[in-house]
C-alpha angles and dihedrals in degrees: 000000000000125000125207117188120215119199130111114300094220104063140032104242133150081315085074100079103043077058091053101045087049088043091049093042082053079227120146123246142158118241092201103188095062096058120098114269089243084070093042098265136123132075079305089078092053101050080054094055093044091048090063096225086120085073131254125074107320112261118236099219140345144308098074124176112212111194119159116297089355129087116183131182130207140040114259087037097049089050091046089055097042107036102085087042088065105031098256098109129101104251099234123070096231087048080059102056093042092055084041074059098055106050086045094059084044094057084053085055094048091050093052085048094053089038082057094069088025106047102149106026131347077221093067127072107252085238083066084064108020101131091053091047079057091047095042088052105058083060089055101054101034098046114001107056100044091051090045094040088041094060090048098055094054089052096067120098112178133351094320123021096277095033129261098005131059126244130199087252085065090051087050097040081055091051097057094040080056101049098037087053089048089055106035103019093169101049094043081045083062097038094048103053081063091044101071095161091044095048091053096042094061093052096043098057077047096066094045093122095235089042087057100049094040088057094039084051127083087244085080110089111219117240113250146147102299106064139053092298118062134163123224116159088212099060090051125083113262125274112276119246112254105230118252 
């Protein structure tokens, strides 16, 4: 059964961690989008998935998971549905919803992040708001993210969130530290000395062998100022002082 991935072909998103979960998996998969449009890719493919012409309900947005006869559209629900395919599911039922929990909390998290550099409409330049993105983030940092990181520190049980073995929701928990490092490097630097688990948990999703070479590899995407993600010195907390 083959898999082809649909999402932009320019950003993470919330593409990123159905990649990692298929790169970690060491399972193929066609990210559609990022073939040449002589070989029906580009953001041509999307707007044909999204079109519906390709057949199924039309989705509403990317990422889109194309397998088989099925066609299935976000995030949380795609990975749900993947995950034991591919050997990256808890093994009890109830270990399932609550990792279907979990990357569900953590799709809130990545709205209120994008929400952070987008606070009045997506449809408008940050430059067109960014006094209220100032003002958002300091909500963020200062409230959000140590209530959400917090929770999350407390969720993990072993050495990965169910224990021994890894889940997609790790893959996915990686992916936030790593993005929310990327955008507010200061204020993670503060949470995370208070955040040991959780610490330990992202690198050690980083040093999964097909997760390293996936990050040190052109098929990861950098992160940079068009997805989820973005840096802005002015939405992170100030440099700390160094000490005399």
């Amino acid at each position: 059964m083959g898999y082809r991935l649909y999402y932009w072909p320019g950003i993470q998103g919330r593409g990123e961690p159905i990649r990692l979960a298929f790169e970690d998996a060491g399972v193929a998969y066609v990210d559609v989008a990022r073939l040449p449009a002589s070989q029906g890719g580009g953001v041509a493919a999307i707007q044909r998935i999204l079109s519906g012409r390709d057949g199924g309900l039309r989705p509403f947005a990317p990422p889109v998971l194309v397998s088989g006869n099925r066609t299935i559209a976000q995030t949380a629900l795609i990975l749900h549905w993947l995950a034991p395919r591919i050997g990256l599911a808890p093994a009890s039922e109830r270990s399932r919803l609550t990792a279907h929990q979990l990357q569900l909390t953590l799709t809130d998290l990545w709205s209120e992040v994008h929400d952070t550099h987008h606070p009045i409409a997506v449809s408008l330049y940050y430059e067109d708001q960014a006094d209220e993105a100032r003002r958002c983030a300091k909500h963020l940092r200062e409230e959000r993210l140590p209530k959400y990181l917090g929770w999350l520190e407390a969720a993990i049980r072993g050495p990965y969130l169910f224990g021994r073995s890894a889940s997609y929701v790790d893959l996915s928990l990686f992916q936030t530290v790593a993005g929310l490092t990327y955008a507010m490097p200061h204020a993670m630097a503060a949470l995370m000395r208070r955040l040991p688990s959780l610490r330990a948990l992202h690198d050690r999703v980083a040093a999964r062998p097909r997760i390293a070479a996936y990050l040190a590899s052109p098929r990861r995407i950098p992160f940079n100022e068009g997805g989820i993600f973005r840096h802005y010195d002015e939405l992170d907390a100030p440099r700390p002082r160094r000490g005399r």
